[in-house]
N, C-alpha and C positions, 0 to 999 in steps of 0.2 A: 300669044305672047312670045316673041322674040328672046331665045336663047345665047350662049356662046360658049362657043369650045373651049378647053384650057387651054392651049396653045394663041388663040386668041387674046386672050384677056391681059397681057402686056398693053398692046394697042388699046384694046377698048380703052382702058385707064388713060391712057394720053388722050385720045379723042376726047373723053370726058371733062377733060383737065381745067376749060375752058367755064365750067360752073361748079365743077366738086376740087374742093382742097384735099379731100379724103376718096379714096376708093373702095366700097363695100361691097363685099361677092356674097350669093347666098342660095340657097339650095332653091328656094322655091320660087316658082313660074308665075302662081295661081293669082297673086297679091301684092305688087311691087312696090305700090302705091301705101300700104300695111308698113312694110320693109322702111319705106322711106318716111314714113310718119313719126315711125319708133326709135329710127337712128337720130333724125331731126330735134327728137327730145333729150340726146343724150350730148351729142357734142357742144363743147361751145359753144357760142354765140357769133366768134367770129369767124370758123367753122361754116365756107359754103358748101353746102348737098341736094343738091336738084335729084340725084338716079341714082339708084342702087343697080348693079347687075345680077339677073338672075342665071345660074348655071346649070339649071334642072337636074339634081338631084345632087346627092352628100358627095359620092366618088368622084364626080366633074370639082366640085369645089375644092376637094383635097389634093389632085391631080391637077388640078389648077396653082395651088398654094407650091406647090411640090416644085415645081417650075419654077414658082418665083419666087426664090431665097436671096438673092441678092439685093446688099440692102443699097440703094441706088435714090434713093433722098425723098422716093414715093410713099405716101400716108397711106395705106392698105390694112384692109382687113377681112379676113376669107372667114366667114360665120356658118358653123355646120350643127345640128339639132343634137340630142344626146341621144335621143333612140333608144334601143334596150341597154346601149354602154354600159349607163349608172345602175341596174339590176343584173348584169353578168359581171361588172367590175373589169370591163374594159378600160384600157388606158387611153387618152386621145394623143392621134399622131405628134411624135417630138417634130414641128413645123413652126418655124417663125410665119408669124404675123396671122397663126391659124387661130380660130377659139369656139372652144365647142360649147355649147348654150347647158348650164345648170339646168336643164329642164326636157322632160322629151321631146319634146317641137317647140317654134314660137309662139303656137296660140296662148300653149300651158302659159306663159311670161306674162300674156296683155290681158287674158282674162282673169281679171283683178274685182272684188267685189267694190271698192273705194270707185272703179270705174265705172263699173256699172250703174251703179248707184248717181252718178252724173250725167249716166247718157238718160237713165230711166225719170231723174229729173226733167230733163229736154223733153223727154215723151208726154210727160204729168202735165205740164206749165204752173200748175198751181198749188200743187202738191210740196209741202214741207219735205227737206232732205230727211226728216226721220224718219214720215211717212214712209215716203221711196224705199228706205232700207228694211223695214220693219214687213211692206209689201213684197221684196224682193225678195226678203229670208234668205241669205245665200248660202250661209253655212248648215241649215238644215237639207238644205237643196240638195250640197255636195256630202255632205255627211254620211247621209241616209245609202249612200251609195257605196260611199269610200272604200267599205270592207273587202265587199263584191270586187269591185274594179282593181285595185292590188291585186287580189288571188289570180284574177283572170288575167294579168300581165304577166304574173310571176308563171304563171302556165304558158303563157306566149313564147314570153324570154327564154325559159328552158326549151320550150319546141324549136325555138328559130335557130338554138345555137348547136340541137344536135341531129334537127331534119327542117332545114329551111325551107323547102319545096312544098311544108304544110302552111298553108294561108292563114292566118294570125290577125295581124291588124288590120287587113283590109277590110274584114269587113263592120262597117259602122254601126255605131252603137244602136242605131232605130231600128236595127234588126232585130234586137232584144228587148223592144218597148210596146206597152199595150195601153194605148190612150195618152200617148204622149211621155208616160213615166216609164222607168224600169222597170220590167220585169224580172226580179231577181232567179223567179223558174227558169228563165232562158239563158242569163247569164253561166246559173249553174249547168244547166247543159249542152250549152256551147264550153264551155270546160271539158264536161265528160267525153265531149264529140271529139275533142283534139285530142286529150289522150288517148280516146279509142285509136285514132288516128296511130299516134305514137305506138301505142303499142303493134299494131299492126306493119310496123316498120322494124320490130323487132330492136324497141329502141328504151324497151321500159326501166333497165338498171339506169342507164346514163341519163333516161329525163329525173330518174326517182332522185341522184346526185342533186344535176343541175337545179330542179325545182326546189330542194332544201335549201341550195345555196343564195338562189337568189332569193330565197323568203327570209333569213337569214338579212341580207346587205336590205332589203326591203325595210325590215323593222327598224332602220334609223334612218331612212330616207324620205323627204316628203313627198306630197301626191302628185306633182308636180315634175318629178324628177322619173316619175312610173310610167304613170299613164298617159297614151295620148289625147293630148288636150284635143290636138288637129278630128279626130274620130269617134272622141267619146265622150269628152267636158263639154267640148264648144258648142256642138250637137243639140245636147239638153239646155245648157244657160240660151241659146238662139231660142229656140221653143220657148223657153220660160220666160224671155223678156216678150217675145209676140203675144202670152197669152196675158202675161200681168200689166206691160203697161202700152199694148197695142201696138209694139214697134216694126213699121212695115216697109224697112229696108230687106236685102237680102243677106244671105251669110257674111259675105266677103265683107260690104258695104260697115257691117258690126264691129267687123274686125276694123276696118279702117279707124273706127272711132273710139273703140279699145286703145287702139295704137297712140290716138292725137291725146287720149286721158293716160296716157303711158306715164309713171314717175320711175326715177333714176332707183329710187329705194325698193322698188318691185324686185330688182336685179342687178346687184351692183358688184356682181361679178363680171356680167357685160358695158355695166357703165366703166368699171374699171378700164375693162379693154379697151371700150371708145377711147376714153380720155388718155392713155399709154400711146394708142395709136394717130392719136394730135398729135 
């Protein structure tokens, strides 16, 4: 997938200008087609958007916005994930035409149970929509987990912020699943393992702060705004809809259709910013 530099992305926008009225920049490479699904839902109608560009990764997008403050009559908009932000209580950069997503990635936004519930009708053909939901179970799905996944963010977000060189999110949630479901044993000690970590860094007053604090800003925040969707929701509801209603796309593919069932009311912190940046 074809990237671009910041210094770049003036030009791209003009090149493009030819089919988008609006310019959308955005961190990820992996799903462009995702990106352009879900902006497509949000703008107007009269509103052309053929391509989002991608800048592979948050610091290109920022350093790309950072460049371009001049307001010069171009409809732009640089969209960058929230990440551990919203659980250390980071502020996002003062940047015109920047907007950082209420939620820790894009997946957290598109996987919606209203949507699922529509792709998993497609999958059914004959199956009644209550069926499908009643089959689906999504809030037992996510539930059953919730507690676990917080704790284990809020132990992330304090390690990243006071010994980033310890691995955290990367690694995906099927590392801690036995038969397709969580295992909550592993969760918990994939926990113990990062603090031993910490400790071993000679880091344990400053996690012991950090970790209160972000538990602390956690208890009024939703799951959404924590956890990555991209590593650890998307993950299990993918498995869960292959094994409930036999869906045999691939990840990405899910996602694209997440995106096309996307409503404005999911997120209308972003629909705001669309429609500001008309």
């Amino acid at each position: 997938m074809i990237s671009y530099s910041a210094r770049a992305v003036r030009a791209i926008g003009f090149l493009k200008a030819a089919y988008n009225d609006i310019e959308i920049f955005v961190e990820d490479t992996a799903n462009p087609t995702m990106w352009l699904r879900l902006i497509q839902k949000l703008v107007p109608p009269h509103i052309r958007l053929e391509s989002v560009t991608p800048l592979r990764g948050r610091d290109r997008v920022v350093d790309a916005c950072r460049r371009d403050q001049q307001a010069d009559g171009r409809r732009r908009l640089y969209i960058i994930d929230g990440d551990y932000d919203h659980l250390l209580g980071r502020k996002k950069p003062r940047l015109r035409y920047l907007h950082r997503l209420r939620a820790y990635c894009s997946e957290n936004i598109i996987v919606r149970e209203q949507s699922l519930v529509e792709i998993g009708l497609d999958c059914s053909v004959t199956a009644s929509r209550h069926a499908v939901a009643t089959k689906l179970d999504y809030q037992n799905l996510i539930e059953t987990y919730e507690h676990l996944l917080r704790e284990l963010f809020i132990v992330y977000a304090a390690t990243h912020l006071i010994c980033s060189k310890i691995q955290t999110v990367g690694i995906s949630i099927m590392e801690f699943t036995s038969n397709n479901l969580i295992d909550p044993k592993k969760i918990r000690k994939r926990m113990s393992d990062v603090i031993r970590q910490v400790r071993r860094e000679g880091k344990s007053l400053e996690f012991s702060v950090m970790r209160k604090e972000a538990r602390t800003r956690a208890s009024s925040l939703p799951l959404e705004m924590i956890v990555s969707g991209k590593d650890y929701i998307f993950p299990i509801v993918y498995v869960h809809m292959r094994s409930k209603f036999s869906f045999r796309g691939n990840q990405e593919q899910l996602k694209v259709l997440l995106a096309r069932e996307f409503q404005p009311l999911y997120s209308p912190h972003l629909s705001l910013a669309i429609r500001r940046s008309c």
